[in-house]
N, CA and C atoms as a LAMMPS dump frame, in Angstrom:
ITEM: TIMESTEP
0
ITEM: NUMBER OF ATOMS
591
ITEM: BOX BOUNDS ff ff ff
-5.0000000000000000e+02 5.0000000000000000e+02
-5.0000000000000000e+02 5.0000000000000000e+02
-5.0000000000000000e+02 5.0000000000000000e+02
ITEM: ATOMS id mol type element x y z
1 1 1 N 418.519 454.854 68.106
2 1 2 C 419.816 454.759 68.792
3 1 3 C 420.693 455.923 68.351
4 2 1 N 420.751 456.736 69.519
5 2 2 C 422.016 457.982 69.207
6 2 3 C 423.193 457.604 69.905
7 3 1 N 424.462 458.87 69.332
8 3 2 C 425.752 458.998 69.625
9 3 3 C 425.856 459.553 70.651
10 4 1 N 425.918 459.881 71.344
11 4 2 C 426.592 460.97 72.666
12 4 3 C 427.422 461.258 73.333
13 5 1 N 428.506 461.719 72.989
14 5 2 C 429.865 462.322 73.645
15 5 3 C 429.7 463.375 75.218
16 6 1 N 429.539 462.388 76.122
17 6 2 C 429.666 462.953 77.604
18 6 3 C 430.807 464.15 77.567
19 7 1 N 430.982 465.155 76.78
20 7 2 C 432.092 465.954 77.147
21 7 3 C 431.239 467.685 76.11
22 8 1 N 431.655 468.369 76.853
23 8 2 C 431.858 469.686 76.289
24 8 3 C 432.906 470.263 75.478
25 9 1 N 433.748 469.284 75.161
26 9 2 C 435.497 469.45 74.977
27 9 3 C 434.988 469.31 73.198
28 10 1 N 435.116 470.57 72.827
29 10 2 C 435.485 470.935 71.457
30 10 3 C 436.399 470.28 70.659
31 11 1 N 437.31 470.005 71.522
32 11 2 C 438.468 468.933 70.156
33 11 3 C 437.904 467.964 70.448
34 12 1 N 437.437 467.332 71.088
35 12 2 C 436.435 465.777 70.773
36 12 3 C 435.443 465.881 69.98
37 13 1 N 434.818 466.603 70.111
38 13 2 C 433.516 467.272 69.584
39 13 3 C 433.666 467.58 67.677
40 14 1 N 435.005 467.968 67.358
41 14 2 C 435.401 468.242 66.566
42 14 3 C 435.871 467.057 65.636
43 15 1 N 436.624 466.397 66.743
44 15 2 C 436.836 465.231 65.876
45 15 3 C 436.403 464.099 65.526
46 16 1 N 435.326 464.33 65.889
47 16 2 C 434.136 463.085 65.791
48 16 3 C 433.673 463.679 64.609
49 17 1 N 433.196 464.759 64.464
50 17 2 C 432.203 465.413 63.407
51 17 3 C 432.989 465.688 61.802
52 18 1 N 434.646 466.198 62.303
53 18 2 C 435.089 465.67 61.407
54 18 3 C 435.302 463.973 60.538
55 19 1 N 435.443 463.113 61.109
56 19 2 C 435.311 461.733 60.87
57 19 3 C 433.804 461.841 60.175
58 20 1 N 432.635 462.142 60.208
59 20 2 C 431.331 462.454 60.108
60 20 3 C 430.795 461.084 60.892
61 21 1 N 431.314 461.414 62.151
62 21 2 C 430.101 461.063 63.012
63 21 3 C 428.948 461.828 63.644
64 22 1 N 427.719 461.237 63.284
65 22 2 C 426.53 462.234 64.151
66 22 3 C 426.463 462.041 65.428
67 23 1 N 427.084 463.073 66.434
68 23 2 C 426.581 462.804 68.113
69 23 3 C 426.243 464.409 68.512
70 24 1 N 425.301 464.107 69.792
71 24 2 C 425.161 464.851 70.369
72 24 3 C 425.914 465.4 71.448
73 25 1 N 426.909 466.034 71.666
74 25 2 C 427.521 466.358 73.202
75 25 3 C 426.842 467.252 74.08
76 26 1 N 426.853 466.13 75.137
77 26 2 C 426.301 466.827 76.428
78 26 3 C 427.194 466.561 77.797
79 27 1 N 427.309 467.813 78.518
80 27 2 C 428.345 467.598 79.821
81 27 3 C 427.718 466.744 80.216
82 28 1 N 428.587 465.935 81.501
83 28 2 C 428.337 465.1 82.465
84 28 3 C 428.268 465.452 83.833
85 29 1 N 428.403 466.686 83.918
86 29 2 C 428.442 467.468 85.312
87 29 3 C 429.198 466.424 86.603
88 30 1 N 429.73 465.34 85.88
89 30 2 C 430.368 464.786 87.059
90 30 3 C 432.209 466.037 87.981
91 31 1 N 431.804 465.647 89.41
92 31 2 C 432.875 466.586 90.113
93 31 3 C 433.947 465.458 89.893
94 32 1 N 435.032 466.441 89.544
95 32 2 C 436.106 465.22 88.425
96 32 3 C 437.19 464.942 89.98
97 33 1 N 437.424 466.497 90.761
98 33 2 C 438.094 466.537 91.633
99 33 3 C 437.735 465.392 92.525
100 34 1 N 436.311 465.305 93.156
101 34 2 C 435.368 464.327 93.998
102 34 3 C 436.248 462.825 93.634
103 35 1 N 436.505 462.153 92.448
104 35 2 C 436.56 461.187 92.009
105 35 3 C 437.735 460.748 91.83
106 36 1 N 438.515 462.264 91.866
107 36 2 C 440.617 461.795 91.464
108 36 3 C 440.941 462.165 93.081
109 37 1 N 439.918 462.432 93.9
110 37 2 C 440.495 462.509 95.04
111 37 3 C 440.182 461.007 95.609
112 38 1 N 438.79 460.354 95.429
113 38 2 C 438.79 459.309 95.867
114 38 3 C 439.867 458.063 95.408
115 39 1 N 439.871 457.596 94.112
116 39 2 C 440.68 457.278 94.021
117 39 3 C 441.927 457.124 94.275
118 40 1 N 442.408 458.889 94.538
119 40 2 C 444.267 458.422 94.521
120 40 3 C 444.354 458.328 96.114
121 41 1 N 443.345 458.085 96.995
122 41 2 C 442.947 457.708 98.645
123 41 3 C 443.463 456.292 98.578
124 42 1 N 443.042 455.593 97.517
125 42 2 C 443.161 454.175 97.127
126 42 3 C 444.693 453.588 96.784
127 43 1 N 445.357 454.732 96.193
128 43 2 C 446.718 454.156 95.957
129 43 3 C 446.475 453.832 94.026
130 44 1 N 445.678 454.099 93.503
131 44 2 C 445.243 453.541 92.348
132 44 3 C 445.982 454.38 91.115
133 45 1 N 446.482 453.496 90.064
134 45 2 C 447.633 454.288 89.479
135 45 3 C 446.582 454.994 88.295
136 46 1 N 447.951 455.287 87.802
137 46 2 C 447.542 457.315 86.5
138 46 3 C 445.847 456.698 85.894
139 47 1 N 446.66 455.375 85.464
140 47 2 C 445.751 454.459 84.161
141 47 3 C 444.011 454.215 84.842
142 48 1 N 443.878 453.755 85.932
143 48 2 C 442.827 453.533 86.726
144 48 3 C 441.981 455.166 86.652
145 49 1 N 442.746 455.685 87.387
146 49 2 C 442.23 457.174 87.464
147 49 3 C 441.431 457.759 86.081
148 50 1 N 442.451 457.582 84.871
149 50 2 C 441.762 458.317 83.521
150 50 3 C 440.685 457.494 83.056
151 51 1 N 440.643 456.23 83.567
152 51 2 C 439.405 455.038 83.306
153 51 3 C 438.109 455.355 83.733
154 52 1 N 438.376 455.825 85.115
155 52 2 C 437.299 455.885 86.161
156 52 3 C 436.636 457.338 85.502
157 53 1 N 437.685 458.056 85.073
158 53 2 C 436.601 459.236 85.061
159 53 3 C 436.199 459.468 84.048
160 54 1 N 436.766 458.767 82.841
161 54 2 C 435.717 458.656 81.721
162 54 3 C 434.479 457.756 81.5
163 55 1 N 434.532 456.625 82.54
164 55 2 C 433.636 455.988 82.664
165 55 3 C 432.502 456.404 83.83
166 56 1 N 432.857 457.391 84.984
167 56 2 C 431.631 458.217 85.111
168 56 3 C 431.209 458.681 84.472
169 57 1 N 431.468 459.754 83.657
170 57 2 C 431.159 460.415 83.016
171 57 3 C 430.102 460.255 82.127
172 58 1 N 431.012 459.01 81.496
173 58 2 C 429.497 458.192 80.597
174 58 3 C 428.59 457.886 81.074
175 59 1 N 428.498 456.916 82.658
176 59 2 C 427.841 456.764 83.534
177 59 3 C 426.782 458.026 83.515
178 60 1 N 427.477 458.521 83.819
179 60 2 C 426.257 459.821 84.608
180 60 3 C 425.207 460.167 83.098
181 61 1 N 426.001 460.639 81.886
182 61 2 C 425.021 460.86 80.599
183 61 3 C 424.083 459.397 80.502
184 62 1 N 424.874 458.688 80.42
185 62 2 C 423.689 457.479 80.179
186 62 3 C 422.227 457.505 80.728
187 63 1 N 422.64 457.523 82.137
188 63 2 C 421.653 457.652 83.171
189 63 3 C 420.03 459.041 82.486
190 64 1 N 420.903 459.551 81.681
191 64 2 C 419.636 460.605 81.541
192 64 3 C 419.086 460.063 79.7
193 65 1 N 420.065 459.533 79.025
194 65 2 C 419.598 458.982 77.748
195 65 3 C 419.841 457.921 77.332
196 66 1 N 418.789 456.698 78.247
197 66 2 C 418.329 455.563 77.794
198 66 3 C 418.308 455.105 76.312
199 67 1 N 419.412 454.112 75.764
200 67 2 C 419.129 453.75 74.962
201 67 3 C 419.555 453.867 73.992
202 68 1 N 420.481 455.215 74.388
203 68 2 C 421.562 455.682 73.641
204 68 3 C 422.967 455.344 73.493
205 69 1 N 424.151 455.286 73.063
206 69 2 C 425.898 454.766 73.506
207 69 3 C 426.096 456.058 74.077
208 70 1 N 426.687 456.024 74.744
209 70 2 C 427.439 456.86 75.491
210 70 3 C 429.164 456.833 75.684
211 71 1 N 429.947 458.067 74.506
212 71 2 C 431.253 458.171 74.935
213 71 3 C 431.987 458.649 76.076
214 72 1 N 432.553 458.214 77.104
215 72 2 C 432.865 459.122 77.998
216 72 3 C 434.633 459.393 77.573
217 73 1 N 435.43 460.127 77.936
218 73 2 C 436.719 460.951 77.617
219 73 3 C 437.142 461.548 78.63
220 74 1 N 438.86 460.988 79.135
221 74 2 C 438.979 461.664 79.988
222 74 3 C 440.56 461.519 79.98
223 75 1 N 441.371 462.853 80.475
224 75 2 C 442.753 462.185 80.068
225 75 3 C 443.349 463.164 81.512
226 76 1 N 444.446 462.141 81.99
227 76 2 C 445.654 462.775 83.364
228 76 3 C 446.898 462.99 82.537
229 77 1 N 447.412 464.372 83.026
230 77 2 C 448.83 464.348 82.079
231 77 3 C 449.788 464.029 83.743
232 78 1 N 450.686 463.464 83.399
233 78 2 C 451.651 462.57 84.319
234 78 3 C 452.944 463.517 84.451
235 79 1 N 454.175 464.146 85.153
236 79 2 C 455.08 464.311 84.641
237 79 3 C 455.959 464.282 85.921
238 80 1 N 456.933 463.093 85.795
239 80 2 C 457.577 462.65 86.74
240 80 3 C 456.65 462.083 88.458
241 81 1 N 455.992 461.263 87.853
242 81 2 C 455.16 460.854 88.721
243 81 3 C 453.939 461.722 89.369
244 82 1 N 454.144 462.312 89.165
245 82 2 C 453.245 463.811 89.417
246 82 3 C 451.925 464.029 88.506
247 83 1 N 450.533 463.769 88.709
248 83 2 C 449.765 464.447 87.705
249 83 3 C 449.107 466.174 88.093
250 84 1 N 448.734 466.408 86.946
251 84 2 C 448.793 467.654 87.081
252 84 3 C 447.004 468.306 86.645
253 85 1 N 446.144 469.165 86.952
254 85 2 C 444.57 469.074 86.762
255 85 3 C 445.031 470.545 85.388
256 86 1 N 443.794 470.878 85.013
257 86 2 C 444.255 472.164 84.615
258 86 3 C 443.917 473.084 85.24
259 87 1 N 445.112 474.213 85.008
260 87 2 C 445.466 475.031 85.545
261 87 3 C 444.405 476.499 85.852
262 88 1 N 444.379 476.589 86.886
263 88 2 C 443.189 477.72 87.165
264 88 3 C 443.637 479.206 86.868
265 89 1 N 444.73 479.402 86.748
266 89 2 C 444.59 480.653 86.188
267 89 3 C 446.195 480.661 85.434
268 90 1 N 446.643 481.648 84.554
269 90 2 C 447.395 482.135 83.561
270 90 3 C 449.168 481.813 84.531
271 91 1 N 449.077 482.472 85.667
272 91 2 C 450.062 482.381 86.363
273 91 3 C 450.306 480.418 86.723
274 92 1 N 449.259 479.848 86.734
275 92 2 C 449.145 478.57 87.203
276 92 3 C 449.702 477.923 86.111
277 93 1 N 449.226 478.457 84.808
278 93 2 C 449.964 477.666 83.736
279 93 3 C 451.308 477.898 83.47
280 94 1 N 451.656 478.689 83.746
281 94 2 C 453.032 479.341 83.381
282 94 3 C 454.217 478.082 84.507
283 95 1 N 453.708 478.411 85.786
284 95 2 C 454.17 477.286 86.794
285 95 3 C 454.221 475.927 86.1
286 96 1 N 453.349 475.526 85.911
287 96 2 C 453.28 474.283 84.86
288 96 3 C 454.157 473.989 84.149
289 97 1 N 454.098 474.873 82.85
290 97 2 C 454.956 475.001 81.624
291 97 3 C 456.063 474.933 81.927
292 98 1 N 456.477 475.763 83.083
293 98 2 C 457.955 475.515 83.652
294 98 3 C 458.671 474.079 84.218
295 99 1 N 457.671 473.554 84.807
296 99 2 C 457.502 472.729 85.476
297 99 3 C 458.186 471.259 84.152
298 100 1 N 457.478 471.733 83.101
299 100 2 C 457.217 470.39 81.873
300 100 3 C 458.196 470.799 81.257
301 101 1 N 459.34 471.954 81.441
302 101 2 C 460.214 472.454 80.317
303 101 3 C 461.446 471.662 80.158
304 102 1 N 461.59 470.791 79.393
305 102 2 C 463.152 469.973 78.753
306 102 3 C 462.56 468.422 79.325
307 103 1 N 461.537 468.06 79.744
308 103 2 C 461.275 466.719 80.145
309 103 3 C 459.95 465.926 79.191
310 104 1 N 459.764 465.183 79.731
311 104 2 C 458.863 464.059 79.074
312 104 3 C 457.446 464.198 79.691
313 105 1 N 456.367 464.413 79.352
314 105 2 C 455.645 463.94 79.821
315 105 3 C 454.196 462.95 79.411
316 106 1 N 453.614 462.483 80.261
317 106 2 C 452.847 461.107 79.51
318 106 3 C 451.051 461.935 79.424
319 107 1 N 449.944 461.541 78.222
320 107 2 C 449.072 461.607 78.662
321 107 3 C 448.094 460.691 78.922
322 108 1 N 447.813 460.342 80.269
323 108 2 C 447.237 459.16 79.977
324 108 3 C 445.534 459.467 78.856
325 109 1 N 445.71 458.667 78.193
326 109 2 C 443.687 459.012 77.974
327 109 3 C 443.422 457.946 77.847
328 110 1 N 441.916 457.963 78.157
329 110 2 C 440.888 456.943 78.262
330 110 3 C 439.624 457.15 77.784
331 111 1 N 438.86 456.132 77.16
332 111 2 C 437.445 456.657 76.939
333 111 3 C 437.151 455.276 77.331
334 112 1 N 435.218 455.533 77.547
335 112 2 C 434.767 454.324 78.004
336 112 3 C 433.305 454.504 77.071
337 113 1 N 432.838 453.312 76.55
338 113 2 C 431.326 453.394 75.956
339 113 3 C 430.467 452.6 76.961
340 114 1 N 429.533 453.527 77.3
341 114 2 C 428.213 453.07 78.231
342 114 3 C 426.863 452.753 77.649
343 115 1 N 426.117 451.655 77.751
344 115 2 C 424.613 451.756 76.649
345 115 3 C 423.685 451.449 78.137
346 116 1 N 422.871 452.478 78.444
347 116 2 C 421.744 451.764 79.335
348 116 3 C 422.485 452.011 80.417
349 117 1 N 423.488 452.317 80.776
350 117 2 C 424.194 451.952 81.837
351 117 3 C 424.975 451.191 82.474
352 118 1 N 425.129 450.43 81.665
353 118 2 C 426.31 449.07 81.245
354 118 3 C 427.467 449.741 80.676
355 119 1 N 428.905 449.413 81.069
356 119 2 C 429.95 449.511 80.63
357 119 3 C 429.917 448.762 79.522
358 120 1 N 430.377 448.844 78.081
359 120 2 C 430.621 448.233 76.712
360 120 3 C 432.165 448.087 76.666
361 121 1 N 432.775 449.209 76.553
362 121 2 C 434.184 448.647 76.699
363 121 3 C 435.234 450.163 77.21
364 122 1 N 436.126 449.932 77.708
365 122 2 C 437.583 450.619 78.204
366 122 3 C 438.108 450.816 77.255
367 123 1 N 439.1 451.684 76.809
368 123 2 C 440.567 451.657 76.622
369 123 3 C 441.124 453.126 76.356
370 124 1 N 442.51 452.823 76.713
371 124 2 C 443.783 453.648 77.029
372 124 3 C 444.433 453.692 76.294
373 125 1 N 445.158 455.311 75.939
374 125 2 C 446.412 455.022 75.117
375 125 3 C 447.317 456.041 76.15
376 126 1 N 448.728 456.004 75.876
377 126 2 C 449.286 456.553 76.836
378 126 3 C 450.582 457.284 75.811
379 127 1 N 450.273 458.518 75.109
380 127 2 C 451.735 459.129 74.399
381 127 3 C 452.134 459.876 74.99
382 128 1 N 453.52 459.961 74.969
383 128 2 C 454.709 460.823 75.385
384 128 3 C 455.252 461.838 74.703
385 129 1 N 454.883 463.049 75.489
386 129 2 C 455.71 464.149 75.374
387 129 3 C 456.544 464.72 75.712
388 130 1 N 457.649 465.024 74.636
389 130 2 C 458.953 465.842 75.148
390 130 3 C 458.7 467.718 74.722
391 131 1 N 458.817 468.083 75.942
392 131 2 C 459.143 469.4 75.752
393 131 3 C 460.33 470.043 75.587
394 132 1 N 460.459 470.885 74.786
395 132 2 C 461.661 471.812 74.697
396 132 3 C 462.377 472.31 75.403
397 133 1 N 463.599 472.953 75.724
398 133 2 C 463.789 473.956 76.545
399 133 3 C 464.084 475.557 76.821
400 134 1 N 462.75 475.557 76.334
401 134 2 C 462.734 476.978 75.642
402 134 3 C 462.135 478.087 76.892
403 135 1 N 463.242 479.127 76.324
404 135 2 C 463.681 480.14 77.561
405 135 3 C 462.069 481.1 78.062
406 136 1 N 462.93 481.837 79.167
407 136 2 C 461.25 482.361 79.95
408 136 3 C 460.503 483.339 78.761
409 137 1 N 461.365 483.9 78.287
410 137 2 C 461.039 484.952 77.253
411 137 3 C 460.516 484.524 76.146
412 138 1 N 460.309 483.111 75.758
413 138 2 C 459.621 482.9 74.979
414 138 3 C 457.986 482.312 75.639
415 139 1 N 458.33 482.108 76.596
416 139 2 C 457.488 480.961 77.827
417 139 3 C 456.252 482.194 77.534
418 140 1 N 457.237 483.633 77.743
419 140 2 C 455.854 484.361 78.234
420 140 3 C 455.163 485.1 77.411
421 141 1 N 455.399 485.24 76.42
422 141 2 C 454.905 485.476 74.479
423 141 3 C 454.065 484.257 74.276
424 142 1 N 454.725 483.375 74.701
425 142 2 C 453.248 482.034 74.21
426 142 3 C 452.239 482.004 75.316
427 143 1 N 452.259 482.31 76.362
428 143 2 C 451.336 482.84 77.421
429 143 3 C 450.182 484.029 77.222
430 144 1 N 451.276 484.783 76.736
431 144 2 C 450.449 486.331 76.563
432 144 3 C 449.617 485.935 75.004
433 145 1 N 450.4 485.434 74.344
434 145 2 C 449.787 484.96 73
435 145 3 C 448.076 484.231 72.65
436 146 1 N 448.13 483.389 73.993
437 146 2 C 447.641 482.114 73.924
438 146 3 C 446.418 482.391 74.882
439 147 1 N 446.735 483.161 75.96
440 147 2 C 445.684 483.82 76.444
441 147 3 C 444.857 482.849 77.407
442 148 1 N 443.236 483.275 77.831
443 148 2 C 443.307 482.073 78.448
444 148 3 C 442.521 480.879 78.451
445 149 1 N 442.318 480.645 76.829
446 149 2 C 442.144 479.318 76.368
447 149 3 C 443.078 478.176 76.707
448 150 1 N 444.506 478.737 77.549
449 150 2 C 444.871 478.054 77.868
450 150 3 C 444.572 476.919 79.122
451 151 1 N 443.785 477.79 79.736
452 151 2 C 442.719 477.112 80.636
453 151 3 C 442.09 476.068 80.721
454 152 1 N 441.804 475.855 79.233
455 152 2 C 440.863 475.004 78.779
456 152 3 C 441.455 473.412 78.497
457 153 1 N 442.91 473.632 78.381
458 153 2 C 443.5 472.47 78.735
459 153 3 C 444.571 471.4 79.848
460 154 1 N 444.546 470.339 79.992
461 154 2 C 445.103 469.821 80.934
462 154 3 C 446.707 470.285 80.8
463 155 1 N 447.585 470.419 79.805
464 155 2 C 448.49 470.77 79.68
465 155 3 C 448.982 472.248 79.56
466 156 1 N 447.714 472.734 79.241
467 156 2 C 448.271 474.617 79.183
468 156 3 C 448.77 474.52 77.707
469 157 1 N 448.259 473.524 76.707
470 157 2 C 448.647 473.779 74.793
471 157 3 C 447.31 472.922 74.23
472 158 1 N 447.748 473.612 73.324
473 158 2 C 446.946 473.103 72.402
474 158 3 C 447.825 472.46 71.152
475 159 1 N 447.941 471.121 70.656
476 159 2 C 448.983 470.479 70.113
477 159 3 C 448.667 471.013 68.348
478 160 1 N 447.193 471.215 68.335
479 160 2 C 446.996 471.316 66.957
480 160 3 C 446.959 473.082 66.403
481 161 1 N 447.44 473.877 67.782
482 161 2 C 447.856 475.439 67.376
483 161 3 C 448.953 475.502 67.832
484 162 1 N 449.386 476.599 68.826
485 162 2 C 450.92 477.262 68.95
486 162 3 C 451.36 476.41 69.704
487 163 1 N 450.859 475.904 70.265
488 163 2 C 451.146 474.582 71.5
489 163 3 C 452.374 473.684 70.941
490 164 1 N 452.395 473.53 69.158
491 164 2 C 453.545 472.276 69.167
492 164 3 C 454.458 473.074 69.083
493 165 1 N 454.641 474.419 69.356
494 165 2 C 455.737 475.177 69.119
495 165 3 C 457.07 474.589 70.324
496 166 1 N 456.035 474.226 71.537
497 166 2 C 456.795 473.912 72.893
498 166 3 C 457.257 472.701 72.715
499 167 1 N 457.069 471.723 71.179
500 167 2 C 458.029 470.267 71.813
501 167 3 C 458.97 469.758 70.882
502 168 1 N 459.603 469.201 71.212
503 168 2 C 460.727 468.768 70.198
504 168 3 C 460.616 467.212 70.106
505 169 1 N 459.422 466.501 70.529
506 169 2 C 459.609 465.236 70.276
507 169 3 C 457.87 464.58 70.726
508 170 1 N 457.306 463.869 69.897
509 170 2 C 456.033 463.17 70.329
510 170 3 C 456.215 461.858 69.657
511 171 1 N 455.715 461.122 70.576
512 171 2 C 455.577 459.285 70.689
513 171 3 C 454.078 459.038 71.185
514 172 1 N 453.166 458.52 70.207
515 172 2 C 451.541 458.098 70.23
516 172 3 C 450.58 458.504 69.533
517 173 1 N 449.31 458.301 69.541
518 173 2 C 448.924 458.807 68.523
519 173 3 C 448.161 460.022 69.097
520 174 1 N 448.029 461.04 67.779
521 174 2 C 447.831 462.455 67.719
522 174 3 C 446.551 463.048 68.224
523 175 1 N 445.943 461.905 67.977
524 175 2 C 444.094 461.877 68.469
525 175 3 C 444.221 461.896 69.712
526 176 1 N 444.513 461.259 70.348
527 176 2 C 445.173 460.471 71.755
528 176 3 C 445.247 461.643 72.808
529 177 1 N 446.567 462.581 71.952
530 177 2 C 446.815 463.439 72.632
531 177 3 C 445.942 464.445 72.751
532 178 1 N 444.902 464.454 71.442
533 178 2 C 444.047 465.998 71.336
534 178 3 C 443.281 465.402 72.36
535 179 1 N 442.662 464.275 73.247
536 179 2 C 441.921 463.685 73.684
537 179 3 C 440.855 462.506 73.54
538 180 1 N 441.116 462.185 72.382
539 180 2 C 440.235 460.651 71.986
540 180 3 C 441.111 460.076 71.449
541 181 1 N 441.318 459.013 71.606
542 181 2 C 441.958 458.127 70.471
543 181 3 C 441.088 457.595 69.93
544 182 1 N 440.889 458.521 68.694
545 182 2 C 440.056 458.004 67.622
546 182 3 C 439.83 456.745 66.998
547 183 1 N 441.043 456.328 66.2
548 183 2 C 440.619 455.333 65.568
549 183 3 C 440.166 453.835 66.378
550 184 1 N 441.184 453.317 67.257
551 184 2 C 440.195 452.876 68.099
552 184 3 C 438.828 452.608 68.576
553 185 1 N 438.344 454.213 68.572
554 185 2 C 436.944 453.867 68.769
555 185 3 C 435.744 453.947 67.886
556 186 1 N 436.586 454.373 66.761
557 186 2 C 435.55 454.144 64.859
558 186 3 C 435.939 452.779 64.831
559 187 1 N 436.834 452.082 65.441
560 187 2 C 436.395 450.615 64.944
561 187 3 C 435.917 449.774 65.598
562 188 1 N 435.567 450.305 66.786
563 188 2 C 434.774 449.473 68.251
564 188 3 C 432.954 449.786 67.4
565 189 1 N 432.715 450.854 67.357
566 189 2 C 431.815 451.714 66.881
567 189 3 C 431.133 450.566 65.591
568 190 1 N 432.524 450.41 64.417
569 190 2 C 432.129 449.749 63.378
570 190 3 C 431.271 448.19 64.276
571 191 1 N 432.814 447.934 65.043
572 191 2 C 432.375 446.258 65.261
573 191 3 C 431.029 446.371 66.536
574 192 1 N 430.288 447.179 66.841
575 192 2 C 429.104 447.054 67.431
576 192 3 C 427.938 447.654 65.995
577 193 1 N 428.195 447.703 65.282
578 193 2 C 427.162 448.161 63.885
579 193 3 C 426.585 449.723 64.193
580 194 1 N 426.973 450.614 64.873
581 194 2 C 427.118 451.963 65.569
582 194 3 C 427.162 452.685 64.099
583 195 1 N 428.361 452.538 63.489
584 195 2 C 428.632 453.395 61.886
585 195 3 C 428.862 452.253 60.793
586 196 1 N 428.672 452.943 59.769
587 196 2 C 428.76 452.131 58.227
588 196 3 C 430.154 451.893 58.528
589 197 1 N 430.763 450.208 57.748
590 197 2 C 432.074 450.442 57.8
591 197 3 C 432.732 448.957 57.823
């Protein structure tokens, strides 16, 4: 019985291995667009959406490693009713950033554990971020700075580099926001006999 983190996402990846969990990560090649388009057809809110697509996700890895748990991870950032994908190019984030500057915004995340292809269990955490209101001239030094790893995230930061430079206020937990809510799932993990503990 192996670990397997349905994601390519380095801060998951990271923070599992830090904890010293042994998994393997492998993408899920699921089309994420395909699935937040079906859904929001449905009327189906933020929370449903970040469910569904971490639980494909797992879905789909399972399907190829029988026998194994399967984490799936998946998070919508919300801001004023509005969610937002990440941003396809440098100019896209910048729009964004502007977009999130002096307000709140939520992330939803979700992970789901799959064994065999069976759902094991859901859950959500949902923290809030306040951004700063910090002027264009700094907007575009952390842009040019940041380069375009910024790509790589739903928000256009990274909370655990220059990224917390942009907020003046966080409510949830920190895992949550990097994309897993960890502890949570070291103790789902414990209470299925998954890790020592």
């Amino acid at each position: 019985m192996g670990l397997i983190l349905a994601s390519k996402s380095k801060s998951r990846e990271n923070m599992l291995r830090a904890a010293n969990i042994k998994i393997n990560a492998v993408g899920s090649g699921v089309d994420e667009a395909a699935i937040k388009s079906g859904i929001s057809a449905t009327g189906a809110d933020y929370t449903k959406v970040a469910e569904r697509l971490a639980l494909e996700k797992a879905l789909a890895v399972s399907k190829k490693y029988p026998g194994d748990l399967v984490i799936g991870a998946d998070q919508v950032l919300v801001c004023e009713n509005k969610a937002f994908d990440k941003a396809q190019s440098l100019a896209e984030a910048e729009e964004h950033l502007k977009f999130f500057r002096g307000k709140t915004h939520v992330l939803v995340t979700s992970l789901a554990l799959v064994e065999n292809g069976n759902r094991i269990w859901c859950y959500t955490e949902k923290p809030e971020l306040t951004m700063t209101n910090f002027s264009d001239r700094f907007l575009k030094n952390y842009i040019k700075t940041a380069g375009d790893a910024l790509l790589h995230s739903v928000g256009a930061y990274f909370l655990e580099e220059k990224g917390i430079t942009l907020f003046s206020k966080i409510e949830g937990d920190y895992h949550a926001i990097l994309g897993l809510p960890l502890l949570p799932l070291l103790q789902k993990l414990r209470e299925l006999k998954k890790i020592d503990g």
